[in-house]
VOKEVEX-562783 format. One record per atom (N, C-alpha, C, O): residue in one letter; x, y, z. Coordinates in steps of 0.1 Angstrom, whole numbers, plus 5000, padded with zeros to 4 digits. Example, Ala and Ser with C-alpha at 12.3 -4.5 7.8 and 13.67 -1.06 7.14 Angstrom:
// VOKEVEX-562783
a513249435078;a512349555078;a513249675078;a514249675085;s512849785071;s513749895071;s512950005079;s513450115080;
END
This chain:
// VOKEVEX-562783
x617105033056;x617804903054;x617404833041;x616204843039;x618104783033;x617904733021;x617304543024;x618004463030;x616204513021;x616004363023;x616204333011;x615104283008;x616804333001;x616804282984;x618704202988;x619604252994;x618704102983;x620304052974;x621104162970;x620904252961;x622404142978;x622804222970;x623504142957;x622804052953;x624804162948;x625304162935;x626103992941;x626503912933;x626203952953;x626903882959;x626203782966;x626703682972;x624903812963;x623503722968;x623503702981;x623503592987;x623503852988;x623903823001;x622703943007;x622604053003;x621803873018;x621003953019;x621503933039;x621603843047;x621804113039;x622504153053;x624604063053;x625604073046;x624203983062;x625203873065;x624503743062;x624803643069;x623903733054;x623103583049;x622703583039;x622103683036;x623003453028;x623403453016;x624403403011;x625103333018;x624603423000;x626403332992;x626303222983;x625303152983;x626803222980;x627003102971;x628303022980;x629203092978;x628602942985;x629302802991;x629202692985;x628402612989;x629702672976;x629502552964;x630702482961;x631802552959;x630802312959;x631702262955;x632102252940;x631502202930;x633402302941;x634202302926;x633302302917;x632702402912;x633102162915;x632702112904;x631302162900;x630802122889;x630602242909;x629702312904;x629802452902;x628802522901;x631302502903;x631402632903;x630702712890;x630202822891;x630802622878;x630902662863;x629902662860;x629702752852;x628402562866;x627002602864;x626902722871;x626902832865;x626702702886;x626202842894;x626702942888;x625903032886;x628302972884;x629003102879;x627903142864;x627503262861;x627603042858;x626903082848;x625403142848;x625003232840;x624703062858;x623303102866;x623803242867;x623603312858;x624203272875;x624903402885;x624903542873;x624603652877;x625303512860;x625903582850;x625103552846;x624503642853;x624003492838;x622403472830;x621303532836;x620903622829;x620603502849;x619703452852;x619203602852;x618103592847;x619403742854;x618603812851;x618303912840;x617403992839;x619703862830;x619803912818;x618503822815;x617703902812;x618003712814;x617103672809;x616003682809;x615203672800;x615703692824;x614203652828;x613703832829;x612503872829;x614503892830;x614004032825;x614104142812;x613804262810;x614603992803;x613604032788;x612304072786;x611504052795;x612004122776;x610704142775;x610203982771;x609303912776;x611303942756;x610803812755;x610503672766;x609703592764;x611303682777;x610603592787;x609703632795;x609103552802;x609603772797;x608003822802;x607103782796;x606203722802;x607103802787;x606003802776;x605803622780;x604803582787;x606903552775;x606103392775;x605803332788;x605103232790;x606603412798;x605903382814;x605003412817;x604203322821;x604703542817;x602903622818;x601703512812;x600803472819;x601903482798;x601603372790;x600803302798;x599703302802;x602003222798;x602103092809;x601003092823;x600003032827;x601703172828;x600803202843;x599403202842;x598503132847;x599103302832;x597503352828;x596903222822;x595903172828;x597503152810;x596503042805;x596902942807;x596302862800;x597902882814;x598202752820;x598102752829;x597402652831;x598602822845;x598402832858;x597102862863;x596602802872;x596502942855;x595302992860;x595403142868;x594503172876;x596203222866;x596403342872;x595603462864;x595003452853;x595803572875;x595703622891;x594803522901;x593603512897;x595303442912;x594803332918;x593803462927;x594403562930;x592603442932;x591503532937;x592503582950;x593503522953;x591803712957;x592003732968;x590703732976;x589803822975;x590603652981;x589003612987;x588303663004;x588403623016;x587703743001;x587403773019;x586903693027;x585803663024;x587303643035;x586903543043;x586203583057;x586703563068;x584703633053;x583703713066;x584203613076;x585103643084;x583603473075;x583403413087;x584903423097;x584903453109;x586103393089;x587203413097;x587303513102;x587603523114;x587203633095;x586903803096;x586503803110;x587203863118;x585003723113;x584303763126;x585403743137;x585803833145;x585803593138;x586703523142;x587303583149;x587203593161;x588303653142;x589603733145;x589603863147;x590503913152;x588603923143;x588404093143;x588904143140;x589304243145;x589404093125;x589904213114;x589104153101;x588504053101;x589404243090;x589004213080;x590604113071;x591704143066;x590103993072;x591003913064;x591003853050;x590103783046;x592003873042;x591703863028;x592803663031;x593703613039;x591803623017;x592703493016;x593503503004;x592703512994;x595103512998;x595503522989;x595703352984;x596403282991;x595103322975;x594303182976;x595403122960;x595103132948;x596303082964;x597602982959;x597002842956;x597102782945;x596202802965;x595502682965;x594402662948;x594002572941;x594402772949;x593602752932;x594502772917;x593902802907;x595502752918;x596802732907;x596402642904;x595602602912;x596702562891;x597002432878;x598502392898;x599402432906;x597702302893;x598702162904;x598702212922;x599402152931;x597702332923;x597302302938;x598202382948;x597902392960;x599402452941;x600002582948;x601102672943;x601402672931;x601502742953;x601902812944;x603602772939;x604302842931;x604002662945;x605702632933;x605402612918;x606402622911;x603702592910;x604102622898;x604502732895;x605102722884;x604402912900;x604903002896;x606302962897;x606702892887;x606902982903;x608602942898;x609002822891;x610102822886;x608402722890;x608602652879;x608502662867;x609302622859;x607302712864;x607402742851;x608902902848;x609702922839;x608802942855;x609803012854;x611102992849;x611803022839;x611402912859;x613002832859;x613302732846;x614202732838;x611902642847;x612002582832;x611902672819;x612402622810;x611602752817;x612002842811;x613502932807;x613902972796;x614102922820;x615103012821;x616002832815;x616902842807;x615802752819;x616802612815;x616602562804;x617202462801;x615602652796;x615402592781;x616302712771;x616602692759;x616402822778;x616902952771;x618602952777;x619503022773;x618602862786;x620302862785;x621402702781;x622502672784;x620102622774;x620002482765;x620402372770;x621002282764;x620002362784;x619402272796;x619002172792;x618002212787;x619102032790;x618401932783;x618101842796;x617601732793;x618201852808;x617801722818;x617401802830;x618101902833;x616301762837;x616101872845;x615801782859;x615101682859;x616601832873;x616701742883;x615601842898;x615601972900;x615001762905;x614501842916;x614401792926;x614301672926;x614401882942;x613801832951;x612301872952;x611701962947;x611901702969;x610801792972;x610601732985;x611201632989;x609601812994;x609101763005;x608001693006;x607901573006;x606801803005;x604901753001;x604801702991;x603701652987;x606201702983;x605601682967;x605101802959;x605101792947;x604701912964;x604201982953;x604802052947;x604102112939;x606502082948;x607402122944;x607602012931;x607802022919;x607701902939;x608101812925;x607301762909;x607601722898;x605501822919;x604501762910;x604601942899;x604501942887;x604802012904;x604902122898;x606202112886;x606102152874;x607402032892;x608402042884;x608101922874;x608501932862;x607501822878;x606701722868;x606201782857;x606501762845;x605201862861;x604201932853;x605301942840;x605601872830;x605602112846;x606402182832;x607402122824;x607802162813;x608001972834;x608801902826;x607801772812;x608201702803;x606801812815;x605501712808;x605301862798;x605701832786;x604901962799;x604902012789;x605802052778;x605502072767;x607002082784;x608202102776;x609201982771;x610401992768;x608301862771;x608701792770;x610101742771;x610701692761;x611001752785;x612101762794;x612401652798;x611201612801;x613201552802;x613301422813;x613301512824;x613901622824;x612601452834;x612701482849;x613001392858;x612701282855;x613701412872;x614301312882;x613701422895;x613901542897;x613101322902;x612801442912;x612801342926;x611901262929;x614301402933;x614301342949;x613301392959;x612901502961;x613001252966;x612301272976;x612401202983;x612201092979;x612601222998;x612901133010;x611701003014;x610501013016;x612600913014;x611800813015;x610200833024;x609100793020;x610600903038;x609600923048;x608401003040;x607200963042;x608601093032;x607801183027;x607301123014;x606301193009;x607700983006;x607600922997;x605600853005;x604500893003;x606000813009;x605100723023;x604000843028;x602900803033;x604200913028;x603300983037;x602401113029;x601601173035;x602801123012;x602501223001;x602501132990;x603001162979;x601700972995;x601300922978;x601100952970;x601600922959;x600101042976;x598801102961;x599801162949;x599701122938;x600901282956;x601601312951;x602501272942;x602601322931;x603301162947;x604201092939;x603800962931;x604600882926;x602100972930;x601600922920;x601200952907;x601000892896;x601201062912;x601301232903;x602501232896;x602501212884;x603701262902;x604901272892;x604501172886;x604001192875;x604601042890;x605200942881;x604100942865;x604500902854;x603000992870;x601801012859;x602201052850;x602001002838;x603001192853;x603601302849;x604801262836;x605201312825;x605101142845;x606101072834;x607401102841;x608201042834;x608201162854;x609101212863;x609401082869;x608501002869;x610901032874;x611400942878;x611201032893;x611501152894;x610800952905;x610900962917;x611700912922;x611400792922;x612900942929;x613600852935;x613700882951;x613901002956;x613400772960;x613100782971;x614800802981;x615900762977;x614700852990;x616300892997;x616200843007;x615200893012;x616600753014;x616900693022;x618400703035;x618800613043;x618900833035;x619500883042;x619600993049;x619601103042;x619601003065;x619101093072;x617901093078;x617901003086;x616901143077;x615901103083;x614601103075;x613401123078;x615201083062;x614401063050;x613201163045;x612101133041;x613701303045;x612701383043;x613401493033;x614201463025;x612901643037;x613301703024;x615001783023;x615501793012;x615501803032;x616701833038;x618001713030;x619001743024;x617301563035;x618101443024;x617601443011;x618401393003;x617001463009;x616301462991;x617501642985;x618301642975;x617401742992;x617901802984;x619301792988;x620001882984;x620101702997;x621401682996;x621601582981;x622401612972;x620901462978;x621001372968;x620901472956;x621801462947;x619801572954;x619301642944;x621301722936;x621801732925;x621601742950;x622801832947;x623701742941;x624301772930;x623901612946;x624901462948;x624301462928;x625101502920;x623601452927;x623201442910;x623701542901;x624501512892;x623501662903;x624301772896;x625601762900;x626401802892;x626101732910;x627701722911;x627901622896;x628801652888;x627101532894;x627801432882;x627401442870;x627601372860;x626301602872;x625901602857;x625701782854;x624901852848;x626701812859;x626701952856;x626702052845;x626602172846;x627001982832;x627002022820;x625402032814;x624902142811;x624801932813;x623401952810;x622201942815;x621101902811;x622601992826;x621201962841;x621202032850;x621902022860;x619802132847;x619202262853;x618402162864;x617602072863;x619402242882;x618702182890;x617102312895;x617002422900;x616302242892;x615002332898;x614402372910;x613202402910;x615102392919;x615202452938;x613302522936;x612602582928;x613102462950;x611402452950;x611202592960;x610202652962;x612702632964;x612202702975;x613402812975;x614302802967;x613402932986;x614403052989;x615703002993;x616103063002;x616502892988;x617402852995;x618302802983;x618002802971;x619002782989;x620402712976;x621702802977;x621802852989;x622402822970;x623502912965;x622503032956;x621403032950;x623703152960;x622903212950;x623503192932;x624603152926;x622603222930;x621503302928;x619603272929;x618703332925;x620003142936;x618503082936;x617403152947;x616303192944;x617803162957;x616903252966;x616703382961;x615803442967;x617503472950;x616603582948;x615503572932;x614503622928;x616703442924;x615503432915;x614203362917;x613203382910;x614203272928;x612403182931;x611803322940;x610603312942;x612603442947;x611303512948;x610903612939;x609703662939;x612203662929;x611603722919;x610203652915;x609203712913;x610303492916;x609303432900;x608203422911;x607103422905;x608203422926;x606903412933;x606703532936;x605603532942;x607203672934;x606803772937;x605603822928;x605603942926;x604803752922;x604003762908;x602803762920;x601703812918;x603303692933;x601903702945;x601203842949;x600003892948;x603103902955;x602504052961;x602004142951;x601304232955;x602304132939;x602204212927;x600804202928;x600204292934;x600404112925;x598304022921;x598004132930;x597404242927;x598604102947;x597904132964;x597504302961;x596404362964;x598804352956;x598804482954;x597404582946;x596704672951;x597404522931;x596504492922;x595204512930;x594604622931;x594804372936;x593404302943;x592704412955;x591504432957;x594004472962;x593804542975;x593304692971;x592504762978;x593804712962;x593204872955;x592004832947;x591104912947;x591904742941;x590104752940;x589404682952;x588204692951;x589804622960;x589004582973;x588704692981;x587504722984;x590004752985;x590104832994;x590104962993;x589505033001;x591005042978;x591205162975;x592305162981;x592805272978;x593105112988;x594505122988;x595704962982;x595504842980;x596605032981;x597304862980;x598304812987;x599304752983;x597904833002;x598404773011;x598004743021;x597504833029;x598104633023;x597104563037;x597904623054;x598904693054;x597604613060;x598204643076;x598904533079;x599704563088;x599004383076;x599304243081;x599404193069;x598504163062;x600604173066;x601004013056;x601603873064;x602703843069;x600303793062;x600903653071;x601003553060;x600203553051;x602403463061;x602403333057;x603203233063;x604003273071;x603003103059;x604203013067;x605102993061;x605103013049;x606202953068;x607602943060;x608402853065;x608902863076;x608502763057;x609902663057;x611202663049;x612202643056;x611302683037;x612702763031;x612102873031;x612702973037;x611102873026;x610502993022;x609703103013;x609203213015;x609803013001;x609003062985;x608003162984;x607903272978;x606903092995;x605003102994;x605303273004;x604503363002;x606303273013;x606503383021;x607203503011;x606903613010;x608003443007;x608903552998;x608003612988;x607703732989;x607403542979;x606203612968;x605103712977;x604303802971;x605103682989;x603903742997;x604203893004;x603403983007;x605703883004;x606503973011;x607004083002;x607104203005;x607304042988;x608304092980;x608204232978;x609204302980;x607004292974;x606904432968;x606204512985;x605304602984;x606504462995;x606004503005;x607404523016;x607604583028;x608204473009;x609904483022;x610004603027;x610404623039;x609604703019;x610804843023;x609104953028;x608905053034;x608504863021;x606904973033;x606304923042;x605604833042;x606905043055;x607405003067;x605904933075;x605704853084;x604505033062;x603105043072;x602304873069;x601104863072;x603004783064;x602804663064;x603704593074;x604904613075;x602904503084;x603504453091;x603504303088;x602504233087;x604804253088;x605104103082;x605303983095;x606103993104;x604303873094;x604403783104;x604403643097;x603503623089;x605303563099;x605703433089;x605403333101;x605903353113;x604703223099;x604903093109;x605702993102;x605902943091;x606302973116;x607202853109;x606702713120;x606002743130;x607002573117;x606702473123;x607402433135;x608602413134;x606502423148;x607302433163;x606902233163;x606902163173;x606702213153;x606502043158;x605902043169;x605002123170;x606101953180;x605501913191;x606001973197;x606501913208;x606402143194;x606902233205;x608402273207;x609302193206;x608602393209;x609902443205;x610902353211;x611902323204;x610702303227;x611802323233;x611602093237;x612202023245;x610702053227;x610301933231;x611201863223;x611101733225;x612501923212;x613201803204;x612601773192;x613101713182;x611701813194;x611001763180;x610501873170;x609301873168;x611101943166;x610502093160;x611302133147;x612302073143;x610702243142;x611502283133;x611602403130;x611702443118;x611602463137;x611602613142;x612702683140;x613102753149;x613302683133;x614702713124;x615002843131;x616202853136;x614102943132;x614503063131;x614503103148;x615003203152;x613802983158;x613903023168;x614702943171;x614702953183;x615502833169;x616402723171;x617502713164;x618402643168;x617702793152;x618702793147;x619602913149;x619103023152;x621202883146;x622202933152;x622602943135;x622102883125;x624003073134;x624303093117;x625102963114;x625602903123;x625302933104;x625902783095;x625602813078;x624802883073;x626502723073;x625902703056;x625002613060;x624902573072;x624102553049;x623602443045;x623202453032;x622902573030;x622902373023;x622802343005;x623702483002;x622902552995;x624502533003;x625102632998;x625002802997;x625402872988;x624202823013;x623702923017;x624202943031;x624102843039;x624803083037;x624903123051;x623703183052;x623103273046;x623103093066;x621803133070;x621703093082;x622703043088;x620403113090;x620202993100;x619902893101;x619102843093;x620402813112;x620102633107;x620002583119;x620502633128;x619202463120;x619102383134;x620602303134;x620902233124;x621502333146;x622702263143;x623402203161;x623002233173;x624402113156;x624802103174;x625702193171;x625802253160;x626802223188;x627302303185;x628602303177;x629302403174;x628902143172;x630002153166;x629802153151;x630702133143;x628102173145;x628002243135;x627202103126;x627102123114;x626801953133;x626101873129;x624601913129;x623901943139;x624101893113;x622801923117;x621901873122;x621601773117;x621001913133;x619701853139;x618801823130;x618501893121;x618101703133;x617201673125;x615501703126;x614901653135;x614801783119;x614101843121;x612901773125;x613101643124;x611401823130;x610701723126;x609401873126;x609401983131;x608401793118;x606801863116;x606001723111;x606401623105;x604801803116;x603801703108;x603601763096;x602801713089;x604201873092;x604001903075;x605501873071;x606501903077;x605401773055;x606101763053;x607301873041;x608501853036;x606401993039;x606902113034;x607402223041;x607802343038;x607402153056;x608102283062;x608802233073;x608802303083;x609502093072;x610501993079;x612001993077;x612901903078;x612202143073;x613802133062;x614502213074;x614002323076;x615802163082;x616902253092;x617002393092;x617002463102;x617202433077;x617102593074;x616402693073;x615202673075;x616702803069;x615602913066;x616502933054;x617602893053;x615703003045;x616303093031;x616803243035;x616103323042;x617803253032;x618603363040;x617603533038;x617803633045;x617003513032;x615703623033;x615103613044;x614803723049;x614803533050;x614003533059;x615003523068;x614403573077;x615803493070;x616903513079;x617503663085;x617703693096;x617703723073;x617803883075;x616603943082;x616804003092;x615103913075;x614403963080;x613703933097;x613104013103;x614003803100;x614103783112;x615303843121;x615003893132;x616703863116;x617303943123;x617204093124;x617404153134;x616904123116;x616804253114;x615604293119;x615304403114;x614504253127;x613204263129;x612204333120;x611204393124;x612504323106;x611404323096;x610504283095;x609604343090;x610604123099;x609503993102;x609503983118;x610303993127;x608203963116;x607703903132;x607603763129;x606603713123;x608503683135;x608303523135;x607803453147;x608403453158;x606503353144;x605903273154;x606003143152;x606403113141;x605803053160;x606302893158;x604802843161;x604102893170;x604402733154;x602802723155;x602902583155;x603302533144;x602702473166;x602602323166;x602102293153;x601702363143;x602502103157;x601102043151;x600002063152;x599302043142;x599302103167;x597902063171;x597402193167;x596302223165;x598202273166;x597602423167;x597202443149;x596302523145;x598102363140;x597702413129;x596902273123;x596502313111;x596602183125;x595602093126;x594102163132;x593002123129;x594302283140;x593202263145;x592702433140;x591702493143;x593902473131;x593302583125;x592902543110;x592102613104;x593402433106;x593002333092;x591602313090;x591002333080;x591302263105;x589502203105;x589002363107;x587902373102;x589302463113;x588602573115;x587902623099;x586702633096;x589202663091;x589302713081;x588102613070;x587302643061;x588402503074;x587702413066;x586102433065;x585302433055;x585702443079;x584502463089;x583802613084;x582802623076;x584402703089;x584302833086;x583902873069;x582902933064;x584902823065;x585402913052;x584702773041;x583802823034;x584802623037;x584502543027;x585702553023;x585602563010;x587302563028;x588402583024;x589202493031;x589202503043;x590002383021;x590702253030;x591902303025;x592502283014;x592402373037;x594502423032;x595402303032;x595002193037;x596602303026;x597102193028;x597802273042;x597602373048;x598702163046;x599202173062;x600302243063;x600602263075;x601002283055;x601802413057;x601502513060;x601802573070;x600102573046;x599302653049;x598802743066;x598702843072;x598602603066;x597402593082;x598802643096;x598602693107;x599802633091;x600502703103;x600302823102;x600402893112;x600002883089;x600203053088;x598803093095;x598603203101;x597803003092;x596103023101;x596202963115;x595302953124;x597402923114;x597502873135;x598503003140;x598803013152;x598703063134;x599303223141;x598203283141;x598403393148;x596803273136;x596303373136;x595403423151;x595103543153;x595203293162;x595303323176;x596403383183;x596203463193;x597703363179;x598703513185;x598703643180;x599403723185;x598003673171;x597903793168;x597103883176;x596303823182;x597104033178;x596204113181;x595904193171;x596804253165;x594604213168;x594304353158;x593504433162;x593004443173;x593204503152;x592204633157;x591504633144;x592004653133;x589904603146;x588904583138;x589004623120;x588704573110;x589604743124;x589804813110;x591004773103;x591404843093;x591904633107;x593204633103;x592904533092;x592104443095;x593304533080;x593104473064;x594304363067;x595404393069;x593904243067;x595104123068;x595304043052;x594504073043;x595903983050;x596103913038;x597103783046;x598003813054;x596903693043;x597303573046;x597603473035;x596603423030;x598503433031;x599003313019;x598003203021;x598003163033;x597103133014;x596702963017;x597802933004;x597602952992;x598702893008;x599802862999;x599602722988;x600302692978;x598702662994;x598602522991;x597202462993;x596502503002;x596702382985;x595502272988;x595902172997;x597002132999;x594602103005;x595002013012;x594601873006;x594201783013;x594601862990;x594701722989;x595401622994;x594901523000;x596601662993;x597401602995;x597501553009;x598101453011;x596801623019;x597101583034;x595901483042;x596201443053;x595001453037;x593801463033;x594401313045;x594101343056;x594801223044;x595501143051;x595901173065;x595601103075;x596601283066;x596801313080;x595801373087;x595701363099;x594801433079;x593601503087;x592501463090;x591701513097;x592401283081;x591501193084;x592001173097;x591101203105;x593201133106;x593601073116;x593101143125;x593101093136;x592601283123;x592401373138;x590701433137;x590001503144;x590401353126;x589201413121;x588301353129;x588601233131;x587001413135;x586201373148;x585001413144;x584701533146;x584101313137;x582601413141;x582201463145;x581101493143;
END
């Protein structure tokens, strides 16, 4: 079975471009550019660059004994959390801003949830000296200060959204509502595996720089370059797609993604897309989505605010239908209380997306000798707020 896009950005029955008119003429252009460019040698060359002396890359792959004992395998941490801005959306940002300066992009618009999508799109818009606008739902404005104290540092116009249930789902409807009116010179920067295509296969191209490192890291760790278990969490889905990418089609890797069960799958309050959602568009993708049945979308909820969005990225959509991925739904309490574990254990504070992919790691079973690799996709500066609230001497 092929897990890759095809020419039509359709990965199985999920995928497409669904786009209004008036954006036909950007996306058609994305669609017709985006890999004649980025697989130049010349934007290799100044992305590699980039990555190595601005990001800080190859980000370590770290053995983590104490969890190791824990769980009874040998678990590698593929550690995102140590990037220039704290995870891993600066890989595809710097990317993208790249690709919008080489197709003469002059205004650059973004969404975000945690913010670190946006603080990332701040970043590269501060170095390339770009104007930036970066939506974000009022709820997530409030609850990811630190963050959007950060853009604004950054020099990035924040604008808070206030429709819906003010999180990241309404930030990238407004995100889109702005390129509808400025389509000529404004590269939108998508933080995650979702959009119209061509954006879900180019943000995993630019995060596949993960499995590449993992590959690399595992043959001098291990003498082989492939682990038995690739886990990460996933809400569009970026931090999973780079973790997954050069590993789709080898079958002896087994792939387990967490996604956010909120206060439980069947409690109303969740975001479990992949076990709650039914097929639909949304931002201009056929995928799965939390929907009623007349196709209104449900409104999601998590205590992470990076993995609270209706949909999946139609990658992970295939791969959950197609049983390529093993998908698990991991509460609040469960990844809160693998946050303090990891923190405990390891001297490692994940941010709270993260921490659902280390709250699957009690459903797992392994067998002592099995090599795991797990995404910490993110730092938990940022959350540092919600984990004071549960934090207990």
């Amino acid at each position: 079975m092929n897990y890759q896009a095809n020419k039509q950005g359709f990965y199985g029955e999920f995928g497409g471009a669904y786009i209004p008119e008036i954006l036909y003429g950007c996306v058609h252009e994305l669609q017709q550019t985006y890999l004649q460019i980025i697989e130049s040698k010349e934007f290799q060359t100044e992305y590699h660059e980039l990555l190595r002396d601005y990001v800080g890359r190859p980000s370590p792959l770290y053995h983590a004994k104490r969890l190791s004992e824990r769980y009874g395998a040998k678990i590698y941490l593929k550690r995102e959390d140590l990037n220039h801005t704290g995870a891993h959306k600066i890989n595809n940002t710097i990317g993208q801003i790249l690709l919008a300066q080489k197709m003469g992009k002059t205004r650059i618009i973004a969404e975000t949830g945690a913010g670190q999508h946006g603080v990332a799109t701040a970043t590269v818009c501060a170095l390339m000296n770009l104007p930036c606008v970066v939506y974000m739902g009022k709820l997530d404005v409030e609850r990811q200060q630190p963050n959007v104290k950060k853009m604004e540092m950054l020099g990035a116009t924040v604008v808070p959204v206030t429709s819906g249930n003010m999180t990241l789902k309404d930030a990238t409807n407004e995100a889109i509502r702005d390129w509808c009116s400025h389509p000529s010179d404004t590269f939108y920067i998508i933080g995650s595996t979702v959009g119209p295509h061509p954006y879900p296969d180019m943000v995993a191209r630019l995060q596949s720089v993960i499995s590449a490192e993992i590959k690399e890291q595992l043959q001098e760790k291990e003498g082989r370059s492939y682990p038995d278990h690739l886990m990460a969490c996933v809400g569009g889905g970026s931090n999973a797609a780079g973790t997954v990418y050069h590993y789709l089609d080898d079958e002896r890797v087994k792939i387990t993604l967490a996604e956010a069960a909120g206060k439980g799958i069947d409690s109303g309050e969740s975001a479990a897309t992949i076990h709650l959602g039914t097929e639909g568009i949304i931002h201009g993708s056929r995928t799965l989505l939390m929907q009623t049945p007349d196709g209104q979308i449900v409104e999601p909820y998590s205590i992470s605010a990076g993995l609270d969005y209706p949909g999946i990225g139609p990658l992970h959509a295939h791969l959950a239908r197609s049983g390529r991925a093993q998908i698990l739904a991991v509460s609040d309490d469960e990844a809160i209380r693998a946050a303090f574990e990891l923190t405990q254990l390891e001297g490692i504070i994940p941010a709270l997306e993260s921490a659902h992919a280390l709250g699957a790691l009690p459903h797992m079973k392994f067998k002592t000798s099995d090599v795991v690799v797990l995404t910490v996709s993110g730092r938990g500066d940022k959350d540092m707020d919600t984990y004071l609230k549960y934090f207990k001497r």
